[in-house]
N, CA, C and O atoms as a Maestro MAE file, in Angstrom:
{
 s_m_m2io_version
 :::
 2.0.0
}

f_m_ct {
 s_m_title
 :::
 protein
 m_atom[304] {
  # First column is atom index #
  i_m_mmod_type
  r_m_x_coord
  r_m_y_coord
  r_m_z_coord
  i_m_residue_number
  s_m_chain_name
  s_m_pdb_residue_name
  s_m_pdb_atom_name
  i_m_atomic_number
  :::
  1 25 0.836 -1.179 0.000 1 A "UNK " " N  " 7
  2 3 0.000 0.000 0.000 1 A "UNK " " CA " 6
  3 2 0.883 1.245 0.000 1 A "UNK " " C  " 6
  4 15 1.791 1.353 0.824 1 A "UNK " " O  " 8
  5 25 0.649 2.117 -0.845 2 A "UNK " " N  " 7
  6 3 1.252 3.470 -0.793 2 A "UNK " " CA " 6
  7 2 0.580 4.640 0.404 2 A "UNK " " C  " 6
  8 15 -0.605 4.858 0.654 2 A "UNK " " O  " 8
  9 25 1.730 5.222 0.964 3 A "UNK " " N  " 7
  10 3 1.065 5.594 2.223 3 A "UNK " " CA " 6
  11 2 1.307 7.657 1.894 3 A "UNK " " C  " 6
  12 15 1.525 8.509 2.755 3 A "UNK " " O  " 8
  13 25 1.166 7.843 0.489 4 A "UNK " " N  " 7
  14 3 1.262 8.939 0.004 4 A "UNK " " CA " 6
  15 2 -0.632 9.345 -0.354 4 A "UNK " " C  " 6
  16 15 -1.398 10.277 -0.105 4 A "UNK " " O  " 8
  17 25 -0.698 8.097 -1.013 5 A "UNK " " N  " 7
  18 3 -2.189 8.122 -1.389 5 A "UNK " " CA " 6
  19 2 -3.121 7.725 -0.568 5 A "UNK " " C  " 6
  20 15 -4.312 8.017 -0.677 5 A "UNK " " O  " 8
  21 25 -2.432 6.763 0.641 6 A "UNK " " N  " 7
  22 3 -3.906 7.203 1.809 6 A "UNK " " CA " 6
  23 2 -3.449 8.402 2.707 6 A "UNK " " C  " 6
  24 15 -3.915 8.510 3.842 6 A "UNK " " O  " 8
  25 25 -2.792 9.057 2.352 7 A "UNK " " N  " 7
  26 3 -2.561 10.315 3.509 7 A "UNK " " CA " 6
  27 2 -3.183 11.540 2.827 7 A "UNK " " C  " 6
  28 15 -3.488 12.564 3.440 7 A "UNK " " O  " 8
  29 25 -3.371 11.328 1.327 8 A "UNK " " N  " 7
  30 3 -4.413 12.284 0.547 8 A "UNK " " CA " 6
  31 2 -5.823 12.027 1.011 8 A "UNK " " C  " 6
  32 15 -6.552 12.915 1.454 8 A "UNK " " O  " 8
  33 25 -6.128 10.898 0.899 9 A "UNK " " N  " 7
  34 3 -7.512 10.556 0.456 9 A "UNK " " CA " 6
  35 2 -7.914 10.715 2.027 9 A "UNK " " C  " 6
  36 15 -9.118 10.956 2.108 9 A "UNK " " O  " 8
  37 25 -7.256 10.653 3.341 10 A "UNK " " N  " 7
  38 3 -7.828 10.596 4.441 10 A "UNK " " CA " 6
  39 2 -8.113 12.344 4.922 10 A "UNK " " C  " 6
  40 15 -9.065 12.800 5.555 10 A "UNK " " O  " 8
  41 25 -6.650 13.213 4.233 11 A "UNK " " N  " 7
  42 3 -6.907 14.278 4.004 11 A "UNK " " CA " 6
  43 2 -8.286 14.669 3.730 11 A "UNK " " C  " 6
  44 15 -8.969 15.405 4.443 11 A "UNK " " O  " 8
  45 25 -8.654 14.088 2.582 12 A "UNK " " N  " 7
  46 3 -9.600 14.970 1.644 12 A "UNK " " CA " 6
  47 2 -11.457 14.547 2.262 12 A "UNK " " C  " 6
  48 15 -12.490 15.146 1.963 12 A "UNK " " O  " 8
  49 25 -11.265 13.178 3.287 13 A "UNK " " N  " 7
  50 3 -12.507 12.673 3.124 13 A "UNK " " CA " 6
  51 2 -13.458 12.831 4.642 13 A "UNK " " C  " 6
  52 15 -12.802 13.244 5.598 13 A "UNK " " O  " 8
  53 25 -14.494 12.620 4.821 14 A "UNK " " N  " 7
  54 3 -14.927 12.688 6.366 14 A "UNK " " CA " 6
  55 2 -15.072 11.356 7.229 14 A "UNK " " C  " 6
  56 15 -15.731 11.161 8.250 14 A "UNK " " O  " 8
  57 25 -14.471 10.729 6.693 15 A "UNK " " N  " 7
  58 3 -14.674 9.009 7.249 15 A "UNK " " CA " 6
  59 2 -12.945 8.501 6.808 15 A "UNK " " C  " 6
  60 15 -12.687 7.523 6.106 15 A "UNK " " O  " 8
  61 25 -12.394 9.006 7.136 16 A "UNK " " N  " 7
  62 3 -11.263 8.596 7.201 16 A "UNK " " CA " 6
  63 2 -10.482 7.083 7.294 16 A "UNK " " C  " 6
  64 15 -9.617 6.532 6.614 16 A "UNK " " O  " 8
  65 25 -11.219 6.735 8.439 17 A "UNK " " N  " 7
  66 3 -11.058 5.329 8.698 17 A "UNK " " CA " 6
  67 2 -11.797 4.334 7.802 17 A "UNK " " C  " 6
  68 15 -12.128 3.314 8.406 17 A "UNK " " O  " 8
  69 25 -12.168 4.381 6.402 18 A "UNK " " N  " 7
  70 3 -13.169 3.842 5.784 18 A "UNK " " CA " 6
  71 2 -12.190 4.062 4.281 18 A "UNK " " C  " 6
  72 15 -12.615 3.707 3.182 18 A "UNK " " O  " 8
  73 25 -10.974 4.640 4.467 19 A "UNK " " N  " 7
  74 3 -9.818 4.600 3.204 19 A "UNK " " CA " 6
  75 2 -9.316 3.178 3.194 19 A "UNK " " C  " 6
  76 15 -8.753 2.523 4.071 19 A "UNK " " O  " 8
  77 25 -9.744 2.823 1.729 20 A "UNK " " N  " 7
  78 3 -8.352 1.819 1.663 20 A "UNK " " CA " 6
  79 2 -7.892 1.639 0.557 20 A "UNK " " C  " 6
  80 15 -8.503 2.339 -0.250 20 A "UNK " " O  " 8
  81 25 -7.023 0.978 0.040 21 A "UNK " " N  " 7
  82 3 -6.282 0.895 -1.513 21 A "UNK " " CA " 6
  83 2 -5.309 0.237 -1.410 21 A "UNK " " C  " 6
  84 15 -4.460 0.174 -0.520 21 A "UNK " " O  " 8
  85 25 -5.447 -0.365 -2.509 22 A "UNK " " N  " 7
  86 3 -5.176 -1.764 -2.700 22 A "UNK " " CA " 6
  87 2 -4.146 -1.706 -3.969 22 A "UNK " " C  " 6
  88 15 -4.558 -1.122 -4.972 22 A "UNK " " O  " 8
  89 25 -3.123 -2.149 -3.988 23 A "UNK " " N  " 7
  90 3 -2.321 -1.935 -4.720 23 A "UNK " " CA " 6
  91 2 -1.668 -3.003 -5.727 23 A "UNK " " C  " 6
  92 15 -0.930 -3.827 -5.188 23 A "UNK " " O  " 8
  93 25 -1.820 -3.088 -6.947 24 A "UNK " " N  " 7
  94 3 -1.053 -4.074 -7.308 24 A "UNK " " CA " 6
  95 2 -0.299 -3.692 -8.435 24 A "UNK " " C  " 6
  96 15 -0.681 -2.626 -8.920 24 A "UNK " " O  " 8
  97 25 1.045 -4.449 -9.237 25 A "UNK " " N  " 7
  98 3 1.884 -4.449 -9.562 25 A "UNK " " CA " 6
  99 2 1.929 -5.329 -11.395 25 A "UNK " " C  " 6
  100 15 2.230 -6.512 -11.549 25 A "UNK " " O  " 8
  101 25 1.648 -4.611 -12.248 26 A "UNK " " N  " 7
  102 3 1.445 -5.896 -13.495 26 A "UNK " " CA " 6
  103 2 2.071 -5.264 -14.283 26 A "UNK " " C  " 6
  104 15 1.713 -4.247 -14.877 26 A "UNK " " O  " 8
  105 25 3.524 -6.087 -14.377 27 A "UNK " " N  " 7
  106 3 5.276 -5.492 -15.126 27 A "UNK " " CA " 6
  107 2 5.332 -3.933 -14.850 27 A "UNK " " C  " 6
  108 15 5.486 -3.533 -13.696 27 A "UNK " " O  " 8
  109 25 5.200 -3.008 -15.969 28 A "UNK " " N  " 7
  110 3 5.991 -1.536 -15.528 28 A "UNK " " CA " 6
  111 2 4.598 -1.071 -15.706 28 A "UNK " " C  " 6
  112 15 4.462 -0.457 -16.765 28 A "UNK " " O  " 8
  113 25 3.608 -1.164 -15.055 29 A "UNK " " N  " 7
  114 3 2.397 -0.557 -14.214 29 A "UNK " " CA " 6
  115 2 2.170 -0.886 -12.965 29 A "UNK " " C  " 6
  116 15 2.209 -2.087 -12.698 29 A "UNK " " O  " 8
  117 25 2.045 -0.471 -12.503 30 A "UNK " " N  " 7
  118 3 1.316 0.339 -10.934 30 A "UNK " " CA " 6
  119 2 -0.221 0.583 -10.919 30 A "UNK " " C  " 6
  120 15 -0.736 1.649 -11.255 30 A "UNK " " O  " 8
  121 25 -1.017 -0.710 -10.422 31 A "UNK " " N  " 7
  122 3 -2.096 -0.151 -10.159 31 A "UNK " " CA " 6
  123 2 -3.099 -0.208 -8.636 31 A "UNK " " C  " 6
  124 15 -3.489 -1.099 -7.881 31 A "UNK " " O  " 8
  125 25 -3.220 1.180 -8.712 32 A "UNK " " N  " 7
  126 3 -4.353 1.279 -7.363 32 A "UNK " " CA " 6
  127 2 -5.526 1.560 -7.458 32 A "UNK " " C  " 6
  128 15 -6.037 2.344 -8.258 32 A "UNK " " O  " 8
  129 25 -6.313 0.586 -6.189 33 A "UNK " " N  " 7
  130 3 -7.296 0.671 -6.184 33 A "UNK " " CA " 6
  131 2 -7.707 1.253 -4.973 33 A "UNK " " C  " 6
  132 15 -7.417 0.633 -3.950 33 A "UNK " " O  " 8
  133 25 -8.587 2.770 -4.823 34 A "UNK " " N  " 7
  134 3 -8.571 3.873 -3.671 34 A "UNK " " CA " 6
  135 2 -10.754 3.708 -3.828 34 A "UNK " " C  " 6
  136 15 -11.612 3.879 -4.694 34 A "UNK " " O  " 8
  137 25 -10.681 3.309 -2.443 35 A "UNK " " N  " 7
  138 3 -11.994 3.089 -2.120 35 A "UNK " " CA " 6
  139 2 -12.245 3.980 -0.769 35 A "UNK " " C  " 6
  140 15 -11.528 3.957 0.232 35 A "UNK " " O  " 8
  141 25 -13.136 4.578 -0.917 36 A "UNK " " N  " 7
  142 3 -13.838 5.308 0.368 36 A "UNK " " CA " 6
  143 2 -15.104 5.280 0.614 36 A "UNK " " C  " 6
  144 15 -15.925 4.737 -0.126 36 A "UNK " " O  " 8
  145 25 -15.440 6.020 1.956 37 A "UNK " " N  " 7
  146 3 -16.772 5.447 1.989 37 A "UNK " " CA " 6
  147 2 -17.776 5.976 0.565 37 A "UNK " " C  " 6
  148 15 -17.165 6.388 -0.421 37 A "UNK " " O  " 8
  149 25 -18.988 5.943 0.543 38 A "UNK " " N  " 7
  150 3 -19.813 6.323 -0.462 38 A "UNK " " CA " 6
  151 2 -20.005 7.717 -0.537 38 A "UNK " " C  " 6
  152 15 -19.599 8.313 -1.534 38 A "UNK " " O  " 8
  153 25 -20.613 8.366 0.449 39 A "UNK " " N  " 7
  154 3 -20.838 9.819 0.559 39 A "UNK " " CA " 6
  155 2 -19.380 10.404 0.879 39 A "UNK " " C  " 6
  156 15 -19.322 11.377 1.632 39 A "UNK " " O  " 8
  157 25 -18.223 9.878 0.362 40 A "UNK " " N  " 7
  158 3 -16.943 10.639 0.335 40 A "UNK " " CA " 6
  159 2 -16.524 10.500 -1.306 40 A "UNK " " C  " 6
  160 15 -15.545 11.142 -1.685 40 A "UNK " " O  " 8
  161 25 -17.232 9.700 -2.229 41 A "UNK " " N  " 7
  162 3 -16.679 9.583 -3.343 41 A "UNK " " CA " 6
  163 2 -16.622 10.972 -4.200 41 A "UNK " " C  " 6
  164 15 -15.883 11.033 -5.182 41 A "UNK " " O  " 8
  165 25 -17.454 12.133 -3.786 42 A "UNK " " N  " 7
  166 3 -17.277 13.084 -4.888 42 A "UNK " " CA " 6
  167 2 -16.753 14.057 -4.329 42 A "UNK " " C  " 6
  168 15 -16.535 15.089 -4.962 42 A "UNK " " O  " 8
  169 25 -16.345 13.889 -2.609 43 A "UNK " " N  " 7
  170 3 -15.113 14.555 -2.191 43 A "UNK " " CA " 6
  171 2 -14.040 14.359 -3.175 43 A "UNK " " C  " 6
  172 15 -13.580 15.334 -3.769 43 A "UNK " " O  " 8
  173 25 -13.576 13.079 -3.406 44 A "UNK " " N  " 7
  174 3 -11.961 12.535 -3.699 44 A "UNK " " CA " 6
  175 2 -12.502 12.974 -5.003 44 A "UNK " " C  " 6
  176 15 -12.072 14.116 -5.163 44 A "UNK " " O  " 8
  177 25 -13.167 12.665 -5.925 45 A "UNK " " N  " 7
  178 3 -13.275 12.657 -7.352 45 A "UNK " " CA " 6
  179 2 -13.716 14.264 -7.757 45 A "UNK " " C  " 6
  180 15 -13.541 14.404 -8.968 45 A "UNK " " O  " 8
  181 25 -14.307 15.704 -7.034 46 A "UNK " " N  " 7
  182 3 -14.047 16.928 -6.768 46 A "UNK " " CA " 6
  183 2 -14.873 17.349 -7.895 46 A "UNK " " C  " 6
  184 15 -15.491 16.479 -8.508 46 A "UNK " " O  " 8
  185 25 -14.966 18.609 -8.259 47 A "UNK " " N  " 7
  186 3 -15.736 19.229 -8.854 47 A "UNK " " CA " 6
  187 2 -14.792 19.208 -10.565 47 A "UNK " " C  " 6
  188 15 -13.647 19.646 -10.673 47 A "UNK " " O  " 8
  189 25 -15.732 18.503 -11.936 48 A "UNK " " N  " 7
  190 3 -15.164 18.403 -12.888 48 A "UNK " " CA " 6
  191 2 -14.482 17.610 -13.067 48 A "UNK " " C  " 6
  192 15 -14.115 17.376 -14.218 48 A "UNK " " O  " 8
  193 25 -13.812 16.506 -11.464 49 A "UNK " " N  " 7
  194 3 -12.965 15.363 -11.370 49 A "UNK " " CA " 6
  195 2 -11.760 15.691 -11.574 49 A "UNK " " C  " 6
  196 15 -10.823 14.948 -11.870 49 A "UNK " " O  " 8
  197 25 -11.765 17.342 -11.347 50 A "UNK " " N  " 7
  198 3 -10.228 18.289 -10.655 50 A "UNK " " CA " 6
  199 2 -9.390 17.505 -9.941 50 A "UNK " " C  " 6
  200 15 -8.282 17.132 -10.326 50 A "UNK " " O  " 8
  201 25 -10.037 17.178 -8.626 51 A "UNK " " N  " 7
  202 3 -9.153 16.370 -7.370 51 A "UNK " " CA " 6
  203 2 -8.482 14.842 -7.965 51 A "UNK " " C  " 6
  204 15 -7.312 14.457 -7.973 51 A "UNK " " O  " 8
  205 25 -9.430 14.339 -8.326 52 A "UNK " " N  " 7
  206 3 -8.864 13.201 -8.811 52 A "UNK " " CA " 6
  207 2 -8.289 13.042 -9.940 52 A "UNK " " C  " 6
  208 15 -7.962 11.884 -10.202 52 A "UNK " " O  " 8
  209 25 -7.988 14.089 -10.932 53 A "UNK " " N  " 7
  210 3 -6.655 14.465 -12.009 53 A "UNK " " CA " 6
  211 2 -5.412 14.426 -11.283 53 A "UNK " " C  " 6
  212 15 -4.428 13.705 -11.442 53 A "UNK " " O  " 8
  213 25 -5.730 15.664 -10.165 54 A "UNK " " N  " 7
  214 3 -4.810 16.337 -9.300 54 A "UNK " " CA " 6
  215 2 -4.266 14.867 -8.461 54 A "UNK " " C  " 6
  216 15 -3.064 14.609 -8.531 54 A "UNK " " O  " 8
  217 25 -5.117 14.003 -7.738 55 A "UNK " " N  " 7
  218 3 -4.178 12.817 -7.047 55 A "UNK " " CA " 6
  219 2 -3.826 11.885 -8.072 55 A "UNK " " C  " 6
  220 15 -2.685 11.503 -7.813 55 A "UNK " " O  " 8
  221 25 -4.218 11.376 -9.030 56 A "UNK " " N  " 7
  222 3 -3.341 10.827 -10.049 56 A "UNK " " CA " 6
  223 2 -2.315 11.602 -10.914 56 A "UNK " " C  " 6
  224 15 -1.594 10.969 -11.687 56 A "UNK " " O  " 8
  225 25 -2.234 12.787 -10.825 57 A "UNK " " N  " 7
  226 3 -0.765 13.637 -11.356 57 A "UNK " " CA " 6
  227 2 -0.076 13.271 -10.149 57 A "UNK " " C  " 6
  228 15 0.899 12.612 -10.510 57 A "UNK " " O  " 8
  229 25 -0.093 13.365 -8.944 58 A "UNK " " N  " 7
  230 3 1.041 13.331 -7.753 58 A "UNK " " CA " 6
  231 2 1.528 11.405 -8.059 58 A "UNK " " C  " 6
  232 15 2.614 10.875 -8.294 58 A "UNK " " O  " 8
  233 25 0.808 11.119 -7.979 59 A "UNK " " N  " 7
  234 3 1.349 9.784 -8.243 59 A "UNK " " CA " 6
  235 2 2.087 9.095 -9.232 59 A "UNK " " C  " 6
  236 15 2.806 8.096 -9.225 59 A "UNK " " O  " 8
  237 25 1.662 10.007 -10.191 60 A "UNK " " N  " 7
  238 3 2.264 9.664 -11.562 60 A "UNK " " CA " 6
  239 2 4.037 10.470 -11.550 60 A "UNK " " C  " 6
  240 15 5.027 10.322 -12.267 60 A "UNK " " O  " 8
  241 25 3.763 11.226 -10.488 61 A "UNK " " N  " 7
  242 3 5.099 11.775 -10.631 61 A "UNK " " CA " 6
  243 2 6.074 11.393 -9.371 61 A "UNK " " C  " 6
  244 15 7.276 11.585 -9.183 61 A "UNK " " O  " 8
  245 25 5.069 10.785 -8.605 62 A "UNK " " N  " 7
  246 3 5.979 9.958 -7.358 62 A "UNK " " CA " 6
  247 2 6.989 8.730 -8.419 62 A "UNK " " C  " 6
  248 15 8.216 8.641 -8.359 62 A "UNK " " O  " 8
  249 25 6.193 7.992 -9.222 63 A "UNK " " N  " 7
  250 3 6.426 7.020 -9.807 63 A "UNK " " CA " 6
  251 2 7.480 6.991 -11.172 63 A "UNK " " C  " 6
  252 15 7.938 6.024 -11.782 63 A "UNK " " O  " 8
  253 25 7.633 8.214 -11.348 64 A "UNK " " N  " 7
  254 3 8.041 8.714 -12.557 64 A "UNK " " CA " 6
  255 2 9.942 8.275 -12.767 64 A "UNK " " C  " 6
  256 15 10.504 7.950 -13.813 64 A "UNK " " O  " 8
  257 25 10.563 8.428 -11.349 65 A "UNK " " N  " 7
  258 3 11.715 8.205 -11.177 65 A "UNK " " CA " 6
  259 2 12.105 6.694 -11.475 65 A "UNK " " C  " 6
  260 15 13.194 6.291 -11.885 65 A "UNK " " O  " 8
  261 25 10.993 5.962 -11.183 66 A "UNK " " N  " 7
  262 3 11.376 4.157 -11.618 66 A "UNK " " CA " 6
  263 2 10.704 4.296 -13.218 66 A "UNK " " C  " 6
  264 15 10.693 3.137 -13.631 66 A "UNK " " O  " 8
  265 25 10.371 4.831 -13.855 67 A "UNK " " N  " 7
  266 3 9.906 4.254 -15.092 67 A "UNK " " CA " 6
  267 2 8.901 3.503 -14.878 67 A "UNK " " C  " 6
  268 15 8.934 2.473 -15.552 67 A "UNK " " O  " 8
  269 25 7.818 3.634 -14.052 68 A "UNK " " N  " 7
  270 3 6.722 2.997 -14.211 68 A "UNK " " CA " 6
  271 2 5.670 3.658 -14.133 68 A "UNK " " C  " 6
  272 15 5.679 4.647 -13.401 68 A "UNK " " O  " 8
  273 25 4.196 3.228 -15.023 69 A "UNK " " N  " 7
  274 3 3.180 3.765 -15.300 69 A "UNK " " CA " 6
  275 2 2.233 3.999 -13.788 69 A "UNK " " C  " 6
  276 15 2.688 3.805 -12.661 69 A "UNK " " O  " 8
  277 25 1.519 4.233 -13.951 70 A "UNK " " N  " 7
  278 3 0.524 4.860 -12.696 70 A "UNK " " CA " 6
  279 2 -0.548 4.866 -12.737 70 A "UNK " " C  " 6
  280 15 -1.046 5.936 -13.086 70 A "UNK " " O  " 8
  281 25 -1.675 3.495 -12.353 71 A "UNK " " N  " 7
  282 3 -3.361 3.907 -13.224 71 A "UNK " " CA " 6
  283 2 -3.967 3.958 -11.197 71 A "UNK " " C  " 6
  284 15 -3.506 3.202 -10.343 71 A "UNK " " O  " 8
  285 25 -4.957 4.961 -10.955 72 A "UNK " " N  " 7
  286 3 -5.763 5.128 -9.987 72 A "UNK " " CA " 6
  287 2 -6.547 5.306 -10.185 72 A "UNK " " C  " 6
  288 15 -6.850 6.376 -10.713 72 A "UNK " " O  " 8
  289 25 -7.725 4.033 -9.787 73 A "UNK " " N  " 7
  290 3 -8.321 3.850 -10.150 73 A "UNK " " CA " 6
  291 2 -9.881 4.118 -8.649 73 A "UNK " " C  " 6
  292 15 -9.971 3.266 -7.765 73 A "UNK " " O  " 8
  293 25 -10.687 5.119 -8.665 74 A "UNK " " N  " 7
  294 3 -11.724 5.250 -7.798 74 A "UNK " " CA " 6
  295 2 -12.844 4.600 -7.707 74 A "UNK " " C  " 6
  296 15 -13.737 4.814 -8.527 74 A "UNK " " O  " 8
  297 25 -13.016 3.562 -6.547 75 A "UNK " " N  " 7
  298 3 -14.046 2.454 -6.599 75 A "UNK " " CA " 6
  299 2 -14.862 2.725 -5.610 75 A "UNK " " C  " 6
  300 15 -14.498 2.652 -4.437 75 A "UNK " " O  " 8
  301 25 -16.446 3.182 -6.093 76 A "UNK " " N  " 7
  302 3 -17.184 3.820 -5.374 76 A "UNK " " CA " 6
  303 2 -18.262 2.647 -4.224 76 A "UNK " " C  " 6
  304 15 -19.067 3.133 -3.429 76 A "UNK " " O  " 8
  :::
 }
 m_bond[303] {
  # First column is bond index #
  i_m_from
  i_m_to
  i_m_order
  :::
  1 1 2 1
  2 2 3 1
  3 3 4 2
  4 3 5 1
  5 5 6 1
  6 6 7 1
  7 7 8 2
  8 7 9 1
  9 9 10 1
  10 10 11 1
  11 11 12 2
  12 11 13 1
  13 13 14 1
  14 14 15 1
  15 15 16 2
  16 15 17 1
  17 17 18 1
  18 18 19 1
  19 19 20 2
  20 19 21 1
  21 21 22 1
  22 22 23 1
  23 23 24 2
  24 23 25 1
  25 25 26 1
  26 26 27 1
  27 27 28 2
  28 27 29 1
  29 29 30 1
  30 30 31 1
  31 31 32 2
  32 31 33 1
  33 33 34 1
  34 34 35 1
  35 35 36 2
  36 35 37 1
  37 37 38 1
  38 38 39 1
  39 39 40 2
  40 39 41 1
  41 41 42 1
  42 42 43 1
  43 43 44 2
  44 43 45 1
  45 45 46 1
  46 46 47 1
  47 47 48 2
  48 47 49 1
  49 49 50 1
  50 50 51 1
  51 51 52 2
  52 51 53 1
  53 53 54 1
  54 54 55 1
  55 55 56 2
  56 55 57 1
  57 57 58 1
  58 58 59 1
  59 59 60 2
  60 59 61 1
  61 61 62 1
  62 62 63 1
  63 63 64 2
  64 63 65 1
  65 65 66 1
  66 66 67 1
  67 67 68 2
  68 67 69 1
  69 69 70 1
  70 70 71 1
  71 71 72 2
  72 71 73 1
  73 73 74 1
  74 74 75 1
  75 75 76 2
  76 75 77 1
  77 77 78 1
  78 78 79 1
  79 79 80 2
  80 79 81 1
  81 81 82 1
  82 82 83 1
  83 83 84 2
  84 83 85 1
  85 85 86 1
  86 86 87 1
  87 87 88 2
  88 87 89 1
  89 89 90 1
  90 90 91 1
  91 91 92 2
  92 91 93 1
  93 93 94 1
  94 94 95 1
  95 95 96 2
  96 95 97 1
  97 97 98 1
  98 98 99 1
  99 99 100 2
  100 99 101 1
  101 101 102 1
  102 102 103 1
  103 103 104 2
  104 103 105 1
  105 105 106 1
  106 106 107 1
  107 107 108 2
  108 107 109 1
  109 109 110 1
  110 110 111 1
  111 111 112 2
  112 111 113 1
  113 113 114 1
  114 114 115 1
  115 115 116 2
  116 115 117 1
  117 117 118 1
  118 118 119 1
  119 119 120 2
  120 119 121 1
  121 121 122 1
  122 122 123 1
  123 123 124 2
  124 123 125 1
  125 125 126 1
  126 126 127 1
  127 127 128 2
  128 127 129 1
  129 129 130 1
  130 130 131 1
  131 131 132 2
  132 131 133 1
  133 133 134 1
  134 134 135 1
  135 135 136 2
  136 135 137 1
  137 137 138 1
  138 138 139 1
  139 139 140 2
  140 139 141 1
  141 141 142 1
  142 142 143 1
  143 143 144 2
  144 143 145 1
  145 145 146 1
  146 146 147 1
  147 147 148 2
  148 147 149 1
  149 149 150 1
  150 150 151 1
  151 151 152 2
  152 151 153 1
  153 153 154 1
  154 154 155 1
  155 155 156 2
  156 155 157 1
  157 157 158 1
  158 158 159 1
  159 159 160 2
  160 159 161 1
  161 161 162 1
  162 162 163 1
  163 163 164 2
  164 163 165 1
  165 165 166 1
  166 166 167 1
  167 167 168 2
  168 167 169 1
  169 169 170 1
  170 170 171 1
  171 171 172 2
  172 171 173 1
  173 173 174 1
  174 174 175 1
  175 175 176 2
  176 175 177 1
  177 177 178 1
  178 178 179 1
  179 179 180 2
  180 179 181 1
  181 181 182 1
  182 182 183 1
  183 183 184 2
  184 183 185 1
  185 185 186 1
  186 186 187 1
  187 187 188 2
  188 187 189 1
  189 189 190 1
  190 190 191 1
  191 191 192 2
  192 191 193 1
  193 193 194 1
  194 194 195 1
  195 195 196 2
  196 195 197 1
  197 197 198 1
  198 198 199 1
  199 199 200 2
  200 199 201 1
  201 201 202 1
  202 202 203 1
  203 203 204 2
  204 203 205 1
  205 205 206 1
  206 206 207 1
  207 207 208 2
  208 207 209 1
  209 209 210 1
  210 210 211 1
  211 211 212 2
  212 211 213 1
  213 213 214 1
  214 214 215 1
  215 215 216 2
  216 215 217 1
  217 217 218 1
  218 218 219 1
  219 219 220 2
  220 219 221 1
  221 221 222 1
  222 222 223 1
  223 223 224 2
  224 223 225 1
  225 225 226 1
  226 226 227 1
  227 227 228 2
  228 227 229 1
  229 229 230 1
  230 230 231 1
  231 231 232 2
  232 231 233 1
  233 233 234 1
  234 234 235 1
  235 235 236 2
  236 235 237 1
  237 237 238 1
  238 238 239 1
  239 239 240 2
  240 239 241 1
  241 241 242 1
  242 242 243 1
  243 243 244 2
  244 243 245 1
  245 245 246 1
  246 246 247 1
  247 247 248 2
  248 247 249 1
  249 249 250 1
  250 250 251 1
  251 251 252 2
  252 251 253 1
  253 253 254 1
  254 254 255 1
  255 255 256 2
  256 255 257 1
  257 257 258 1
  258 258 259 1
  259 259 260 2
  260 259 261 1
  261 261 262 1
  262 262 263 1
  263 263 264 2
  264 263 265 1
  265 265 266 1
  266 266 267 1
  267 267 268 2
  268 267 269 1
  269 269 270 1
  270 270 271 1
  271 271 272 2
  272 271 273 1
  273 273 274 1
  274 274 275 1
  275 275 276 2
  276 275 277 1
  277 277 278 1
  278 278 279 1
  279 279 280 2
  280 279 281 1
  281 281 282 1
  282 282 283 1
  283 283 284 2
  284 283 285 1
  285 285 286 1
  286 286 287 1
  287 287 288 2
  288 287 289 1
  289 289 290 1
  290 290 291 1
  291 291 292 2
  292 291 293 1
  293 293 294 1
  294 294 295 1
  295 295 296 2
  296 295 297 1
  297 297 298 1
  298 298 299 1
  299 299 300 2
  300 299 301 1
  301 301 302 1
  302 302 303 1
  303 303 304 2
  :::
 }
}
C-alpha cells in the first residue's frame, strides 16, 4: 500500500477510517485501487474530477523516477 495516497484521500474525506487501496503491480504498471466510503466519493473525485486528475498527477510523478506507469483507479 502506498502511504502517500492514503494520507491524501484521508486528508480529503470525512470518514477517514473507511480509506483503503489496494495496490497491485502488473510489469511496468502500478495499479491502485482507492476506495472510500460512499458519501466521500465526490469529495476525492471533486468538482469536474479536478481532485482526482490532481491525485493521479502526484502519483504519476511519485512514480516517474522508476519508469513505471501509474493507473488510480476510484471504486465507489
Amino acid at each position: 500500500m502506498d502511504e502517500l495516497l492514503v494520507y491524501i484521500a484521508r486528508e480529503l474525506v470525512s470518514n477517514p477510517d473507511e480509506v483503503n487501496v489496494k495496490k497491485t503491480e502488473r510489469g511496468n504498471t502500478v495499479v491502485f485501487e482507492l476506495s472510500v466510503a460512499p458519501e466521500d466519493t465526490g469529495k476525492i473525485i471533486g468538482k469536474n474530477g479536478k481532485r482526482a486528475q490532481a491525485i493521479r498527477s502526484i502519483m504519476k510523478a511519485k512514480y516517474l523516477k522508476e519508469g513505471k506507469r501509474v493507473i488510480v483507479d476510484i471504486v465507489g
